[in-house]
C-alpha positions, -999 to +999 in steps of 0.1 A: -344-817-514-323-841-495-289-816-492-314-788-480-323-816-451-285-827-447-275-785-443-302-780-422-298-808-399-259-792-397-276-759-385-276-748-348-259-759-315-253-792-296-252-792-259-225-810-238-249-839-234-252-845-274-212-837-279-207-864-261-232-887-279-213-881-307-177-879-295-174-906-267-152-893-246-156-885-207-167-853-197-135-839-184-113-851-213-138-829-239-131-797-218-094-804-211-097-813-251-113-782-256-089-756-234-058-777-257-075-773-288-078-809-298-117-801-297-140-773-315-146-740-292-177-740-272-199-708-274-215-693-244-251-689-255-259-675-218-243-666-179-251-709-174-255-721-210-228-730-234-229-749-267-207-760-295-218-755-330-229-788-347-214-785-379-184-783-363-191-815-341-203-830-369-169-821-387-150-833-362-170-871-360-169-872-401-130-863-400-129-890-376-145-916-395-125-910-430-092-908-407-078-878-417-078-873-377-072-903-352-089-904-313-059-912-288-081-931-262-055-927-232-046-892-242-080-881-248-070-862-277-075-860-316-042-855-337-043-848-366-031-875-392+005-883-396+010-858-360+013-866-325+007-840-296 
């Protein structure tokens, strides 16, 4: 019962607001992160409403945590572990 919570807890979309809850970064450095590729795609959901998909946030923060990426704080940017950008 408790991986049909985990996957469904992985299911849906995280706004901007949430991202950043979960990814500390400032606002402009996730969308200059985002147009470089450092950071997952957002999807436009409507004309004013985009989203990223939270398993791939989610991703992202556990990748993060087991260090197979590292955060460059005065970049802003993720590389990837043993590259620089």
């Amino acid at each position: 019962m408790e991986s049909v919570v985990s996957n469904a807890q992985n299911v849906g979309f995280m706004r901007l607001r949430d991202v950043l809850q979960v990814i500390p970064v400032s606002r402009s450095a996730w969308w200059a992160g985002c147009r470089r590729g450092f950071y997952p795609a957002p999807v436009k959901l409507g004309p004013r409403t985009t989203a990223w998909v939270r398993s791939d946030i989610l991703n992202l923060a556990q990748r993060l945590r087991d260090g197979t990426v590292s955060f460059d704080m005065q970049a802003g940017e993720i590389n990837e572990q043993g590259t620089t950008h």
